[in-house]
C-alpha positions, 0 to 999 in steps of 0.5 A: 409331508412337509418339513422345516427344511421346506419351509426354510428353503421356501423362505428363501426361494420367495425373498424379493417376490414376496414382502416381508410383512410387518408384525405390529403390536395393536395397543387399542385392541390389546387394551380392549381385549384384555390379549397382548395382540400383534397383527402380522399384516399380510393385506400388505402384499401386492395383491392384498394376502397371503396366498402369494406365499404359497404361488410363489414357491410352486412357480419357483419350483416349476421345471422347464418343460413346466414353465413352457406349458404354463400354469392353471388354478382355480379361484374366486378370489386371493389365489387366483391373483397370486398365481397370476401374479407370481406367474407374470414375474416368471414369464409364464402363462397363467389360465385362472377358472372363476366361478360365473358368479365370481364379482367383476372387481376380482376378475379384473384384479386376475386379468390385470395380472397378465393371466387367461380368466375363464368363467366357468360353472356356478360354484367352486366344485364345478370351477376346479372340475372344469380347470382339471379337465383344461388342465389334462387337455392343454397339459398345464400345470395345475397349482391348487390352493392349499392341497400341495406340499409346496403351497403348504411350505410357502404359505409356512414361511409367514411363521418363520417371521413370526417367531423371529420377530416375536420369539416369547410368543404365547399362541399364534392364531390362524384363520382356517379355510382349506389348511395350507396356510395353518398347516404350513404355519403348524409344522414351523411354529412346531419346529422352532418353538414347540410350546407355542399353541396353534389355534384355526379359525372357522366360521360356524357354517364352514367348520370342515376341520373342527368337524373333521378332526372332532370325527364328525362329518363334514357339513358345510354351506351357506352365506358368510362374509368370510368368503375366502376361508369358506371351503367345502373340500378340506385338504387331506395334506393339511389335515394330515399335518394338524393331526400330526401336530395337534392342532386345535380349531375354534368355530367363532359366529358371524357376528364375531367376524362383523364385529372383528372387521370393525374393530380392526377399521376403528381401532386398528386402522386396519382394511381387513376381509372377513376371513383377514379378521377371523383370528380377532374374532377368536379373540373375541368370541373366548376372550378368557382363553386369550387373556394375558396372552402374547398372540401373533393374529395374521390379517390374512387378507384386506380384500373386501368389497368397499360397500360390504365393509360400509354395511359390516361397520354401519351394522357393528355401529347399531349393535354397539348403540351408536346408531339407534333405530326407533318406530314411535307413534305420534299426534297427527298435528303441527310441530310433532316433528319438530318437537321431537328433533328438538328432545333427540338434540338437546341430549346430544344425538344426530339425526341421521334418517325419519321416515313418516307414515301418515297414510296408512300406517296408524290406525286411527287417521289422527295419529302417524308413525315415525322411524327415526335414526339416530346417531349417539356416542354410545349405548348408554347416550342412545339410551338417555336419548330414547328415554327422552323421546319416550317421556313424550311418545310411545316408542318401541326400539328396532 
């Protein structure tokens, strides 16, 4: 198992490898959720997440005839930088197993980290089967993500730093994928503070933990923009230590991780990943849970694609009203276009995009249908905006 004496004695193996991240408090996301939040921001480590807590205290402790073999891991994503990284600094080969699917940005972040990038398999399971058998072959060292008391002890380490920055406390809220991170955060919280509740975050279609501990089968699958807390195979350590320490874990929508990851941008001035936004969007999904509360929320990792955190914050702005999308059905004559851009901007809105069907659309040739969008300063102006068109048109809202 692990203990705070590990996790204390992690802290210092990793001081100087890894930053000591700022905890902040979020004013506009604490006015808007009722919470008193502090964001512990681990997308400011060098390769932009936590991870390399839990690399960097396994490399440490690696012996010398493990040091000359050289390390191994399998990962999409934030664990197979932070192991190539913290290798590097070692002066230690490092072979990380990807996915073939694995996208091009993040095989390139790896490779520039000095480490062997091998593509193998079309999903995870086969990946960390394949970086196994190289393992038993080429005799490497395998480092796995979070099912390792060592990992589990750096990756603790970022609790350390909260209670010391934030000692009044109320709750510290964790997003949860494989369990090394809220299993490591869990036993030192535990220790130093234990009135302090510990929370996990899981996506509904990755709920591995909550099913677990609830004595369900675990049933995961499917497509979410939290990728890197998407597990399929839970840690048997990490869920050993939740039990242990009574952890709860809260299964929050997808649209609450969209939602998260543009609040973050527009309020917190803050890049965070889907699963970097997880613990806000617990916040949001049981606002009544957290109100009047003093909560510590890691932003785990800021690792997200430029054009999936462009589409998260254009969807979150058609949820909110601020875009609006209508389909209308007008005249087929002169100056019905005009007509309309001139109702949309004496209320104040912006034409963003209009698409006219005049062909085929309608019935009838002597009518067309327009989708229009628009941009508005919030559900309530798009809604003035709309009445305006529909004072003239038949309009039906998208």
């Amino acid at each position: 198992m692990v203990t705070l004496a590990d996790i204390e004695a992690a802290a210092g193996r990793i001081a100087g490898a890894v930053l000591r991240t700022p905890l902040v408090r979020a004013d506009a996301l604490s006015r808007a959720t009722g919470a008193d939040i502090h964001l512990k921001l681990e997308n400011l480590q060098a390769t932009g997440a936590f991870k390399e807590r839990g690399a960097a205290n396994r490399i440490a402790l690696l012996t010398e005839a493990e040091r000359k073999s050289g390390v191994i891991a399998m990962s999409a994503g934030n664990h197979a930088q932070a192991v190539a990284r913290h290798a590097q600094l070692a002066g230690i080969r490092a072979t990380i197993v990807m996915p073939r699917f694995t996208p091009t940005t993040k095989v390139t972040r790896t490779r520039a980290w000095g480490a062997q990038v091998v593509l193998h398999g079309e999903t995870l399971a086969e990946a960390a089967a394949h970086a196994h058998e190289l393992a038993a072959r080429e005799g490497l060292v395998f480092v796995h993500p979070y099912d390792d008391a060592d990992v589990i002890a750096g990756q603790g380490t970022l609790a350390l730093e909260v209670i010391h920055d934030l000692p009044d406390l109320d709750a510290l809220v964790i997003p949860t994928g494989g369990g090394g991170f809220i299993s490591g955060c869990a036993v030192a919280a535990r220790a130093l503070r234990p009135g302090v509740e510990i929370l996990g975050v899981e996506v509904e279609s990755y709920a591995g933990f909550a099913q677990a501990l609830a004595g369900q089968e675990v049933k995961v699958g499917g497509a979410t923009i939290a990728e890197g807390i998407a597990v399929r195979d839970i840690g048997q350590l990490p869920l050993a230590l939740l039990k242990e320490h009574e952890v709860e874990v809260l299964v929050v929508p997808e649209a609450a991780v969209e939602q998260a990851i543009a609040m973050l941008a527009e309020s917190g001035k803050i890049v965070a990943e889907g699963a970097g936004a997880a613990a806000l969007a617990a916040v949001l999904t049981f606002p009544q849970r957290f109100a009047g509360r003093r909560l510590a929320l890691p932003i785990c990792g800021g690792n997200i694609d430029t054009r999936v955190l462009a589409n998260t914050l254009l969807r979150n702005l058609m949820r909110d009203g601020r875009i609006v999308k209508v389909l209308m059905e007008i005249p087929d004559r002169p100056g019905v276009l005009a007509d309309i851009a001139a109702r949309i901007g004496d209320q104040g809105g912006n034409i963003i995009e209009v698409v006219h069907q005049r062909q085929f659309a309608s019935p009838t040739v002597q009518a067309a249908h327009l989708e229009v969008m628009f941009e508005a300063r919030d559900a309530a102006h798009g809604r003035s905006i709309t009445e305006a068109l529909e004072a003239a048109y038949t309009v039906r809202r998208l």
